[in-house]
N, CA, C and O atoms as a GROMACS GRO file, in nm:
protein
  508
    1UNK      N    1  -1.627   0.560   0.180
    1UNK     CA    2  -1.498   0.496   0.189
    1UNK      C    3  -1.398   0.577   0.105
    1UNK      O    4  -1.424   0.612  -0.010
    2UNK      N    5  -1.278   0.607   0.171
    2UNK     CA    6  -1.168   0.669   0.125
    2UNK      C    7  -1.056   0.615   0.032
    2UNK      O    8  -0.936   0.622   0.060
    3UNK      N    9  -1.102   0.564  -0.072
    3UNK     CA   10  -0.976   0.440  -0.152
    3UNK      C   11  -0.856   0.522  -0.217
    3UNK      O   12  -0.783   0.474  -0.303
    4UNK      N   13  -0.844   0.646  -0.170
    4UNK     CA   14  -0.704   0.691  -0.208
    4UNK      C   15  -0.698   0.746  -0.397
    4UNK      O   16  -0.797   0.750  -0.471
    5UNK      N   17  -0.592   0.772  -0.426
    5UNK     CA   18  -0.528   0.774  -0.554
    5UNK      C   19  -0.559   0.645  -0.642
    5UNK      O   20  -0.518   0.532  -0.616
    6UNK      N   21  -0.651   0.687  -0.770
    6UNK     CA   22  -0.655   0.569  -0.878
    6UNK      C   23  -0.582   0.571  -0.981
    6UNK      O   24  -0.574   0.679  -1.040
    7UNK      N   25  -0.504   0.449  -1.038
    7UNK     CA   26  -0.452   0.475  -1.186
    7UNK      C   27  -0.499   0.324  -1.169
    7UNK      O   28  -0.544   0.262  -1.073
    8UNK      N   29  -0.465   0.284  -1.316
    8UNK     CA   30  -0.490   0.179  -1.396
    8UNK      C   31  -0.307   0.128  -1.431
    8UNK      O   32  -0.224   0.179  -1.507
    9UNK      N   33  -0.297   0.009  -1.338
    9UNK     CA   34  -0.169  -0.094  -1.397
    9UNK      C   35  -0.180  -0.170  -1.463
    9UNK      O   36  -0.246  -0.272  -1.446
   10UNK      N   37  -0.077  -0.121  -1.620
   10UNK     CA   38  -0.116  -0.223  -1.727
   10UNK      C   39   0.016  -0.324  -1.710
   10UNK      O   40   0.136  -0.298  -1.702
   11UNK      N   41  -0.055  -0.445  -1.709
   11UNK     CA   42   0.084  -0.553  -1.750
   11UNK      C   43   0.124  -0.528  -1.861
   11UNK      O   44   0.036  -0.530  -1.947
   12UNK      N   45   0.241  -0.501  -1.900
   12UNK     CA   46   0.308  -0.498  -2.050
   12UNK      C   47   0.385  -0.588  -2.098
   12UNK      O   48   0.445  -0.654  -2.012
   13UNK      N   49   0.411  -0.622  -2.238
   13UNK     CA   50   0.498  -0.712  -2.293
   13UNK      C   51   0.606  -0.636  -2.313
   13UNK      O   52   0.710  -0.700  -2.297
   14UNK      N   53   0.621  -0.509  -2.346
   14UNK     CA   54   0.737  -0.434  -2.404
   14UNK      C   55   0.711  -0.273  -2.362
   14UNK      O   56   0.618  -0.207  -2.408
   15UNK      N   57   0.832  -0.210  -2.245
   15UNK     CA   58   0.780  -0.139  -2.162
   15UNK      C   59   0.826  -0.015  -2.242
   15UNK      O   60   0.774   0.096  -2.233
   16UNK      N   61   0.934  -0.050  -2.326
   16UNK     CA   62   0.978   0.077  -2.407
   16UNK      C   63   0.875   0.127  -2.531
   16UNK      O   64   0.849   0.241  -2.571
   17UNK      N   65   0.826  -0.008  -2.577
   17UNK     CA   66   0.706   0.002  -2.648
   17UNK      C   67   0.623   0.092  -2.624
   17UNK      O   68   0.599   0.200  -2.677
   18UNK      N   69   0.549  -0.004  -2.473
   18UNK     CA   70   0.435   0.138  -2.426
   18UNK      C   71   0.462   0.243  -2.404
   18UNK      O   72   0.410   0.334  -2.468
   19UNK      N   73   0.555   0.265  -2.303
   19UNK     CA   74   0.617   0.436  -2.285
   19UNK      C   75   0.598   0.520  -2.422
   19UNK      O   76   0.526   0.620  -2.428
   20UNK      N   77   0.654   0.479  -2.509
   20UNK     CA   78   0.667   0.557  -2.628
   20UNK      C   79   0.505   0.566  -2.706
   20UNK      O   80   0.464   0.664  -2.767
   21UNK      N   81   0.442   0.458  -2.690
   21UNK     CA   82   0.292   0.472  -2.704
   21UNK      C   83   0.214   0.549  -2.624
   21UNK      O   84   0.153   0.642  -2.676
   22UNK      N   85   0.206   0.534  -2.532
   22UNK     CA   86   0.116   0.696  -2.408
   22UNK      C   87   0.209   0.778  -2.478
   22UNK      O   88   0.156   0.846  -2.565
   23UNK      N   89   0.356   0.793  -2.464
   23UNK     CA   90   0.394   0.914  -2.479
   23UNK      C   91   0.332   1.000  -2.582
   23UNK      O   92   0.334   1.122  -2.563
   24UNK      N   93   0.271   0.944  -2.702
   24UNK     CA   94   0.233   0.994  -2.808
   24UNK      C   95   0.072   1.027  -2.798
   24UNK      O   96   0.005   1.083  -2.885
   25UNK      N   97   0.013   0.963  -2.629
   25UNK     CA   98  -0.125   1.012  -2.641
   25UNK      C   99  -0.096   1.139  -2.523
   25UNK      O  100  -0.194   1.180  -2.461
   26UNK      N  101   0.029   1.193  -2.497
   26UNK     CA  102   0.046   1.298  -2.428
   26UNK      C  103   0.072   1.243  -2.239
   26UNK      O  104   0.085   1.318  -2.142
   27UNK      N  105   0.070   1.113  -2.240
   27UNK     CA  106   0.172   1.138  -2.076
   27UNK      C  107   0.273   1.128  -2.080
   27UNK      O  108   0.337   1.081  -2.175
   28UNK      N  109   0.322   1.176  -1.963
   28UNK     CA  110   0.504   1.168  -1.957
   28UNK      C  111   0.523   1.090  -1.839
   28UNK      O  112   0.442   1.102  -1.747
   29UNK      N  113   0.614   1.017  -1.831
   29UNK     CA  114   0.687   0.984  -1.717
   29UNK      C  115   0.722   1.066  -1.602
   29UNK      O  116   0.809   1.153  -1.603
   30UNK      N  117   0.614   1.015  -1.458
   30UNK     CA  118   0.673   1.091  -1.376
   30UNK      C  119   0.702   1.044  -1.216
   30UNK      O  120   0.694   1.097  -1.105
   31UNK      N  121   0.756   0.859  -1.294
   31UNK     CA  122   0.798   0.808  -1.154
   31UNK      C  123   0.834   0.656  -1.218
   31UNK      O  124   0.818   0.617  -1.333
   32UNK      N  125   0.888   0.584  -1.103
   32UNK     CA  126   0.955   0.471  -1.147
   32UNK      C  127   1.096   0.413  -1.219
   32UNK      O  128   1.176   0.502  -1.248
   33UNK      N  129   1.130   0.299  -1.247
   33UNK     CA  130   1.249   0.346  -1.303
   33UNK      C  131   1.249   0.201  -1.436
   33UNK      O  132   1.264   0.080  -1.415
   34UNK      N  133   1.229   0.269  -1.561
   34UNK     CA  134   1.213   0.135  -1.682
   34UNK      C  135   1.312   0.052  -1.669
   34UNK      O  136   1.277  -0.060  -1.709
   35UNK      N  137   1.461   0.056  -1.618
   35UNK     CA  138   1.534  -0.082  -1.601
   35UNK      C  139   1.500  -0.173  -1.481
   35UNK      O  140   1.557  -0.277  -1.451
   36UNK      N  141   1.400  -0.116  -1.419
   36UNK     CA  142   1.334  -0.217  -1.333
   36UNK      C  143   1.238  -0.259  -1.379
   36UNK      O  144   1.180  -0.329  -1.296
   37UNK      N  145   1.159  -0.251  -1.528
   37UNK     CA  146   1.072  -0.337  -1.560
   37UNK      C  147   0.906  -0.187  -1.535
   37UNK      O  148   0.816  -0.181  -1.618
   38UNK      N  149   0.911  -0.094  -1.412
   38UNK     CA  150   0.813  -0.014  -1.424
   38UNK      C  151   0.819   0.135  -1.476
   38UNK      O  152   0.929   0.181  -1.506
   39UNK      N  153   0.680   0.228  -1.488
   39UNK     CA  154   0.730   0.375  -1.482
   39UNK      C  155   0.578   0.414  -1.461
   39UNK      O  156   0.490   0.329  -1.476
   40UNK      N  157   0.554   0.526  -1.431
   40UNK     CA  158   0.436   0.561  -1.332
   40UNK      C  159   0.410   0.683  -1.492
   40UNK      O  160   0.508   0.741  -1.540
   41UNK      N  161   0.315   0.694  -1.531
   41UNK     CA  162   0.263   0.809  -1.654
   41UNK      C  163   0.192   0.863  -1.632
   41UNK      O  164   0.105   0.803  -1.570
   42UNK      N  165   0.162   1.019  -1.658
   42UNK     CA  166   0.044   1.101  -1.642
   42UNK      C  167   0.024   1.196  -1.727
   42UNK      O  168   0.107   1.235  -1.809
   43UNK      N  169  -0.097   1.243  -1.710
   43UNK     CA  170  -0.120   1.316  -1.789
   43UNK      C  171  -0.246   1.473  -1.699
   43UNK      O  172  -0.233   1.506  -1.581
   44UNK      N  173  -0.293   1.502  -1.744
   44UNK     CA  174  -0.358   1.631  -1.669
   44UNK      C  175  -0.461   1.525  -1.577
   44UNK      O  176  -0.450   1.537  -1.455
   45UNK      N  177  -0.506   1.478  -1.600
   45UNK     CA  178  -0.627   1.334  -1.535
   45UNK      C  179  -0.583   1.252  -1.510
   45UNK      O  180  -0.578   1.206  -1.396
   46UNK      N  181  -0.531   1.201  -1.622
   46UNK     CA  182  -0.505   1.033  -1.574
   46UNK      C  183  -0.344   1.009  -1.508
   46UNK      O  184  -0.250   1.088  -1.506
   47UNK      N  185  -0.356   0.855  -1.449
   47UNK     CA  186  -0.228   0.829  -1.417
   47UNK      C  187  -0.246   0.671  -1.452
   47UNK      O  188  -0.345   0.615  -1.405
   48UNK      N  189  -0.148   0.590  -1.538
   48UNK     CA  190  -0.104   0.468  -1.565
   48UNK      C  191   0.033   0.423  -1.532
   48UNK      O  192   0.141   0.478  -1.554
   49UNK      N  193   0.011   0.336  -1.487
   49UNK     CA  194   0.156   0.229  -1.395
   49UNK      C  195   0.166   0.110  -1.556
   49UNK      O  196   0.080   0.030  -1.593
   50UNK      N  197   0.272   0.136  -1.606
   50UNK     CA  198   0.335   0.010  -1.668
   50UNK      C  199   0.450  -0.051  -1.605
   50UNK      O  200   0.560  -0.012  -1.566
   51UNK      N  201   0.365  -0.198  -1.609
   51UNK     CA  202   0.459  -0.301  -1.538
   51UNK      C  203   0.489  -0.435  -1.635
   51UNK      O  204   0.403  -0.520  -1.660
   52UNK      N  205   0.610  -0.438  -1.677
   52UNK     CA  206   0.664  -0.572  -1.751
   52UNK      C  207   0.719  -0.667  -1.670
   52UNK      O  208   0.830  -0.657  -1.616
   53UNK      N  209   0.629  -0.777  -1.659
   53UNK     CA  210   0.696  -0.893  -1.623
   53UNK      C  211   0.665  -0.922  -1.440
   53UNK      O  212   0.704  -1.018  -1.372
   54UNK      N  213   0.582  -0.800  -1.395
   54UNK     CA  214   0.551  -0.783  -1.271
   54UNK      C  215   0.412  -0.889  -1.194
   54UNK      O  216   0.396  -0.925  -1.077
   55UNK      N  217   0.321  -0.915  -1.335
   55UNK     CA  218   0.210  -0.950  -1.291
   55UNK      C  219   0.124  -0.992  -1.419
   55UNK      O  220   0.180  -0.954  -1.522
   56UNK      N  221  -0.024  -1.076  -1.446
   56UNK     CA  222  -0.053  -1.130  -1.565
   56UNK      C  223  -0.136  -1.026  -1.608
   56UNK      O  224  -0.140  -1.008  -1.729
   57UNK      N  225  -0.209  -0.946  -1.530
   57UNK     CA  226  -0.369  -0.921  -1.572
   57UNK      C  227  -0.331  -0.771  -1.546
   57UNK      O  228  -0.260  -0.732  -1.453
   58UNK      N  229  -0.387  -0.696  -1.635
   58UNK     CA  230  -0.409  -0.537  -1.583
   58UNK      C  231  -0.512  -0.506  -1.424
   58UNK      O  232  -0.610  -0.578  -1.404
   59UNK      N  233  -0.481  -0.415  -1.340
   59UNK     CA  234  -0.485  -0.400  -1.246
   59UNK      C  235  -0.568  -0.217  -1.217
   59UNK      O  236  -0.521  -0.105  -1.238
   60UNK      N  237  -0.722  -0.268  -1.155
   60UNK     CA  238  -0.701  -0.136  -1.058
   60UNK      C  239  -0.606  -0.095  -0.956
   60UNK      O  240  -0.587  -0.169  -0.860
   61UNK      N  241  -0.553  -0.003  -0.965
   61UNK     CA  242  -0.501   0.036  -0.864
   61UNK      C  243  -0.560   0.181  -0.724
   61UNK      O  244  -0.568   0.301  -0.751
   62UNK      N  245  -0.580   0.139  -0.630
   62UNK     CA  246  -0.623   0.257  -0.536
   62UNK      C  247  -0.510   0.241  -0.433
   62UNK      O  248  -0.466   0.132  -0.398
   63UNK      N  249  -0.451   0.401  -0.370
   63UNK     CA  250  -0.361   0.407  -0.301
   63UNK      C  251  -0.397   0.503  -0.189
   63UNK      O  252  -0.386   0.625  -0.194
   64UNK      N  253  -0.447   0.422  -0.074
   64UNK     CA  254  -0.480   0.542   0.020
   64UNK      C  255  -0.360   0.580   0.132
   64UNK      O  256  -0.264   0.514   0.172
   65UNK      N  257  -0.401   0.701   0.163
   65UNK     CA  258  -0.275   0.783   0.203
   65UNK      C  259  -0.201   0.870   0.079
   65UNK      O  260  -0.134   0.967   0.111
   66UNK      N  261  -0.210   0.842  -0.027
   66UNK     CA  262  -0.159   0.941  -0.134
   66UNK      C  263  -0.251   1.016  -0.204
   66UNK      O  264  -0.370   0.983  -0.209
   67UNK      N  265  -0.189   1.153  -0.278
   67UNK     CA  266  -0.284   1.268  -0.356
   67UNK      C  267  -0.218   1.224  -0.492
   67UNK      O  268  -0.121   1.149  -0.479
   68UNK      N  269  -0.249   1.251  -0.597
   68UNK     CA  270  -0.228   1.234  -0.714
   68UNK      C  271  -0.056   1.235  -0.736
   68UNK      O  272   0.001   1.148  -0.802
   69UNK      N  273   0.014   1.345  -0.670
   69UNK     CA  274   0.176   1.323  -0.681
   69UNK      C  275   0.239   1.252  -0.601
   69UNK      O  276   0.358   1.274  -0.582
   70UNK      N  277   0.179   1.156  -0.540
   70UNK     CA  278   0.212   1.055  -0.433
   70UNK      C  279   0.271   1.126  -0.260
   70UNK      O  280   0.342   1.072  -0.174
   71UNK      N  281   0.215   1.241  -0.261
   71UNK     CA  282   0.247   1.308  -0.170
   71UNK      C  283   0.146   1.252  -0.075
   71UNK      O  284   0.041   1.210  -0.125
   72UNK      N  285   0.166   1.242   0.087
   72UNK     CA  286   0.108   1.173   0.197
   72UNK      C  287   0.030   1.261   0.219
   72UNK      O  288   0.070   1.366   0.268
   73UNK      N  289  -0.108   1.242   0.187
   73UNK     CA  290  -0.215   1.291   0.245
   73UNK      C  291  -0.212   1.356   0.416
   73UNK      O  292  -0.159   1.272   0.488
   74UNK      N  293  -0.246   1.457   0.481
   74UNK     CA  294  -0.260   1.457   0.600
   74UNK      C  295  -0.372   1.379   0.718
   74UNK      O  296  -0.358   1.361   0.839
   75UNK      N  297  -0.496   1.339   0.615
   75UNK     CA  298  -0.590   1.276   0.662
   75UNK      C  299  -0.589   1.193   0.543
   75UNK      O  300  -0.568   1.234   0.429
   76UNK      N  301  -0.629   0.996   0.601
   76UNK     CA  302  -0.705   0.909   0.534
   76UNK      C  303  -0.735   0.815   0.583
   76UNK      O  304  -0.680   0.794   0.692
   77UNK      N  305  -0.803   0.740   0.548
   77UNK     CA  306  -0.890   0.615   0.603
   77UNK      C  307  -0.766   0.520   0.517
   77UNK      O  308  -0.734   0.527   0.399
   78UNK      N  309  -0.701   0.412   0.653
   78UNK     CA  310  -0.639   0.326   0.648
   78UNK      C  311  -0.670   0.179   0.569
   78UNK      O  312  -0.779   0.122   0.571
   79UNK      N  313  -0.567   0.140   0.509
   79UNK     CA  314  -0.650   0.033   0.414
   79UNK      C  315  -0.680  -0.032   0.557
   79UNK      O  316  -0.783   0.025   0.592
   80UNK      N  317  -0.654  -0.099   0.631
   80UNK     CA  318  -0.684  -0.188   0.751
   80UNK      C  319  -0.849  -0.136   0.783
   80UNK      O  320  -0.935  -0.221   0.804
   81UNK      N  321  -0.873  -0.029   0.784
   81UNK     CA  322  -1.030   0.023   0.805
   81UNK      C  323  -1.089  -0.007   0.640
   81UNK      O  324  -1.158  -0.109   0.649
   82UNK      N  325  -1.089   0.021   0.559
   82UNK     CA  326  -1.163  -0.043   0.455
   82UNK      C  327  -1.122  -0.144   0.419
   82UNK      O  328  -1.126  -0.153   0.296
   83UNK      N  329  -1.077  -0.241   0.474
   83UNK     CA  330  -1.068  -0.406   0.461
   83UNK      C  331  -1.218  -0.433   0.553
   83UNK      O  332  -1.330  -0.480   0.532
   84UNK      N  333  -1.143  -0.375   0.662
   84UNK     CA  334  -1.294  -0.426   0.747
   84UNK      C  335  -1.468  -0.390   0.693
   84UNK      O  336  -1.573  -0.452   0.712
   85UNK      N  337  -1.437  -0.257   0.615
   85UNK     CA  338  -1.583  -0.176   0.552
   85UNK      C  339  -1.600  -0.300   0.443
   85UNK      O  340  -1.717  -0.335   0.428
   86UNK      N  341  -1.518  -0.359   0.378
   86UNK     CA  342  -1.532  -0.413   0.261
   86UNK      C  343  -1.601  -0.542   0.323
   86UNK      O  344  -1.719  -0.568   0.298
   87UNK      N  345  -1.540  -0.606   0.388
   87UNK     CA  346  -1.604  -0.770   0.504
   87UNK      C  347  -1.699  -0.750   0.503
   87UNK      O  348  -1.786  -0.806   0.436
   88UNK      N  349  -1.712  -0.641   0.594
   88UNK     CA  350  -1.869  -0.589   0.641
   88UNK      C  351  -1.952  -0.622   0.532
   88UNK      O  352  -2.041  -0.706   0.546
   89UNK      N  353  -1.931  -0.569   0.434
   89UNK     CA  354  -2.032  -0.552   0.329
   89UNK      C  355  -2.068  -0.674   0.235
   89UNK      O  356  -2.161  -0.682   0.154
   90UNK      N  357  -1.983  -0.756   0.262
   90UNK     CA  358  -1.982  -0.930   0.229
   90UNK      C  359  -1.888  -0.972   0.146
   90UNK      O  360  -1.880  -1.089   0.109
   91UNK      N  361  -1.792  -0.863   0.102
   91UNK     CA  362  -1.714  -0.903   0.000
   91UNK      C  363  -1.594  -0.999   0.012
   91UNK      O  364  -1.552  -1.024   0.124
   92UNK      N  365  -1.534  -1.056  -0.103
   92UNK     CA  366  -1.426  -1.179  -0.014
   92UNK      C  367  -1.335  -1.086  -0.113
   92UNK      O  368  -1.349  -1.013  -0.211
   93UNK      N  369  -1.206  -1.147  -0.003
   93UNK     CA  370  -1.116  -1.045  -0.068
   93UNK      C  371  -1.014  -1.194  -0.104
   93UNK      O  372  -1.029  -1.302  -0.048
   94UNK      N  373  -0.932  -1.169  -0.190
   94UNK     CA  374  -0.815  -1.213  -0.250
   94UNK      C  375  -0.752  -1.239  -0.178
   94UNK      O  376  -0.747  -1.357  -0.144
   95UNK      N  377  -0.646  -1.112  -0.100
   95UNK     CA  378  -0.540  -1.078  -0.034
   95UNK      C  379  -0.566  -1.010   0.087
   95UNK      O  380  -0.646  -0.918   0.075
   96UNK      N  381  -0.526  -1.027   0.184
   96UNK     CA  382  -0.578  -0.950   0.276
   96UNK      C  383  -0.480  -0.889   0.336
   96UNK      O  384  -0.370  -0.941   0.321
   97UNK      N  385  -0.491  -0.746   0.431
   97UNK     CA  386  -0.402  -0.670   0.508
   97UNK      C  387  -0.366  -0.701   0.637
   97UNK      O  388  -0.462  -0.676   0.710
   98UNK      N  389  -0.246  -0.756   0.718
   98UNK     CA  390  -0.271  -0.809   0.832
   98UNK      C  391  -0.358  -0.726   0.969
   98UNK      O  392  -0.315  -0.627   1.028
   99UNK      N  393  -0.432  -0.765   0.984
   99UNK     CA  394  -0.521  -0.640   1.060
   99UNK      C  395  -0.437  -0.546   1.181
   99UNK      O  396  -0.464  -0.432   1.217
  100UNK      N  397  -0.305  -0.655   1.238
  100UNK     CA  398  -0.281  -0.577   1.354
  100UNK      C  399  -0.142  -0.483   1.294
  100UNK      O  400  -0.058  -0.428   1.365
  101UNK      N  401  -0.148  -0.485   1.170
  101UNK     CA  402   0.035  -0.449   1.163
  101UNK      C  403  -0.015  -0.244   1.106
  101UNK      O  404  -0.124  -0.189   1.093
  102UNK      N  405   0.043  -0.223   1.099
  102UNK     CA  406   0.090  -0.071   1.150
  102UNK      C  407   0.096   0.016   1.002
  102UNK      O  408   0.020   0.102   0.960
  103UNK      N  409   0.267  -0.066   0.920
  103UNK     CA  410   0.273   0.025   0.831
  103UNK      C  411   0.196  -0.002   0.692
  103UNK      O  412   0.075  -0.021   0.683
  104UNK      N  413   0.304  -0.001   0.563
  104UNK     CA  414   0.244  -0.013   0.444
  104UNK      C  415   0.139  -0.159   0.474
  104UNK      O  416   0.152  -0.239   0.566
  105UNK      N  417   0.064  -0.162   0.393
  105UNK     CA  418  -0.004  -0.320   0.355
  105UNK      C  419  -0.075  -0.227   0.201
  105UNK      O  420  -0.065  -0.116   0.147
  106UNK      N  421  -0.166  -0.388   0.176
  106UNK     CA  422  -0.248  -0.397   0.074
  106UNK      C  423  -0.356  -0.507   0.080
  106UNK      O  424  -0.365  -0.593   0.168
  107UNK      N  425  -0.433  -0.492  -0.026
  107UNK     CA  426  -0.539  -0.580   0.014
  107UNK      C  427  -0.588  -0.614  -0.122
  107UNK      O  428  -0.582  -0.513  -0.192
  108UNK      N  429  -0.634  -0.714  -0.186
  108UNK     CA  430  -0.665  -0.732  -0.338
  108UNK      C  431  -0.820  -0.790  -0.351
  108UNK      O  432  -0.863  -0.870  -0.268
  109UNK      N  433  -0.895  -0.745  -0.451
  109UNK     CA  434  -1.038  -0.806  -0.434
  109UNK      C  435  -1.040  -0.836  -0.580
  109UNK      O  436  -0.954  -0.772  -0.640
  110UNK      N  437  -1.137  -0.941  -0.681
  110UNK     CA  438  -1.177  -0.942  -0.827
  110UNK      C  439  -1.285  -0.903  -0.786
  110UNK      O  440  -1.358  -0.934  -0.692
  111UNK      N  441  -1.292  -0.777  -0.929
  111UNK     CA  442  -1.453  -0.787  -0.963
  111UNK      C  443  -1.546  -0.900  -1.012
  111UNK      O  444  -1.495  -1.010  -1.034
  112UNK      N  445  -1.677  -0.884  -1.030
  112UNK     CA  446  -1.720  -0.997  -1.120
  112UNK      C  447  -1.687  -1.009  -1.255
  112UNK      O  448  -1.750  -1.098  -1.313
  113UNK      N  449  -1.621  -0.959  -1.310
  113UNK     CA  450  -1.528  -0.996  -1.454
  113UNK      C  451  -1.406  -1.050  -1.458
  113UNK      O  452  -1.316  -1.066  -1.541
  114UNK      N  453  -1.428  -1.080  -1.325
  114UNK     CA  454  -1.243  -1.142  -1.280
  114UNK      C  455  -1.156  -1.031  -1.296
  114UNK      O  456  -1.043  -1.072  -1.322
  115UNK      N  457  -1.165  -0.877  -1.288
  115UNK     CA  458  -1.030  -0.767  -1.273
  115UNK      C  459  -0.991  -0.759  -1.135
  115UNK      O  460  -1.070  -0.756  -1.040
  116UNK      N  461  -0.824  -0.756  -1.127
  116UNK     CA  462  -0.808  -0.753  -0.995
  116UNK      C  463  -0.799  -0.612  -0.975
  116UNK      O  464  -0.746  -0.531  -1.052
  117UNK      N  465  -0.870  -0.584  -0.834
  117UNK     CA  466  -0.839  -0.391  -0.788
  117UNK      C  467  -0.756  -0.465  -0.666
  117UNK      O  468  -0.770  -0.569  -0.602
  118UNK      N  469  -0.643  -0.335  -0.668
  118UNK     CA  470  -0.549  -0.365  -0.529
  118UNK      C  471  -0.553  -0.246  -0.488
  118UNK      O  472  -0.520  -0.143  -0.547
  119UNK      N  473  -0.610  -0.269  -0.347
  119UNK     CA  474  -0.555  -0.138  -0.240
  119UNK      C  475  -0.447  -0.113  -0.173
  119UNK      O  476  -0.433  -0.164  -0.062
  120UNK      N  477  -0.355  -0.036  -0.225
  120UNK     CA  478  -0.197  -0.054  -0.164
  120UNK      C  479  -0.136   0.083  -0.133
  120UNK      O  480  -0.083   0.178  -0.190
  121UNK      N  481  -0.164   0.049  -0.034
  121UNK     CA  482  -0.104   0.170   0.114
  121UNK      C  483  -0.011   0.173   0.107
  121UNK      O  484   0.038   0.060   0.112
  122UNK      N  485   0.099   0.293   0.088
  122UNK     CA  486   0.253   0.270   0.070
  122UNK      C  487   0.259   0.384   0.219
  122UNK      O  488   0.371   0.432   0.236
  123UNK      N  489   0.186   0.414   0.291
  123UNK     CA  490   0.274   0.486   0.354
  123UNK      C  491   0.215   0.450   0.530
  123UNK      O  492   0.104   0.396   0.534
  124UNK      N  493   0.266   0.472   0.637
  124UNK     CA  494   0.231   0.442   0.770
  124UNK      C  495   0.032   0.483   0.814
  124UNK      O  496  -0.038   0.582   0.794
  125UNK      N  497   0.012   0.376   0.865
  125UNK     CA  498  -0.132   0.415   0.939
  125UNK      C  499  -0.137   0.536   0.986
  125UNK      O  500  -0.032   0.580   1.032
  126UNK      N  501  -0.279   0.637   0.986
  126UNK     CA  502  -0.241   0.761   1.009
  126UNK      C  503  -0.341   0.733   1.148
  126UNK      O  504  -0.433   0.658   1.178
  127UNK      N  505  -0.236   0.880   1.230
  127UNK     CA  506  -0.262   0.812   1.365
  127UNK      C  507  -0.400   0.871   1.445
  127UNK      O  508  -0.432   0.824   1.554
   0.00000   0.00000   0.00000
């Protein structure tokens, strides 16, 4: 299964806070916009999404259709196809992707520790 681009979305209390905290473990800002509450951080490996006020719980995040700079993959397995791999396999999902619709969707599952992972397709079914 193809789950795309991973970072880790932290819910934050104070977004200028965190920014300036990664900033000091070496990521920089390289997306989003902090008067909307987000900003996308990276570093040579990692990538973290801080979000204030967006959501309760820190968040996997997988994004299929994107490469690490959010650039559109030329080939990927559609979240709408690993919704169905995931069924298959018995899992219950949270949120689900409408099966017949086309463009962006997402799909949300908890682990057994109660973390939510969201699969969120930002870009058109590839054809």
């Amino acid at each position: 299964m193809q789950l795309g681009n991973f970072s880790v979305s932290l819910a934050v209390k104070d977004i200028a806070a965190s920014r300036a905290f990664y900033e000091k473990l070496g990521l920089r800002a390289t997306g989003g916009d902090q008067s909307q509450g987000w900003l996308i951080l990276q570093n040579d490996t990692a990538t973290i999404g801080l979000f204030q006020g967006m959501f309760e719980k820190n968040i996997l995040t997988f994004n299929p259709g994107w490469d690490r700079a959010g650039a559109t993959l030329p080939t990927f397995q559609d979240v709408r196809a690993i919704q169905a791999t995931l069924k298959a396999r018995g899992l219950t999902l949270a949120a689900e992707a409408d099966a017949d619709s086309a463009g962006p969707a997402s799909l949300m599952l908890i682990d057994p520790d109660g973390n939510p992972i969201l699969v969120d397709q930002h870009v058109p079914k590839p054809k």
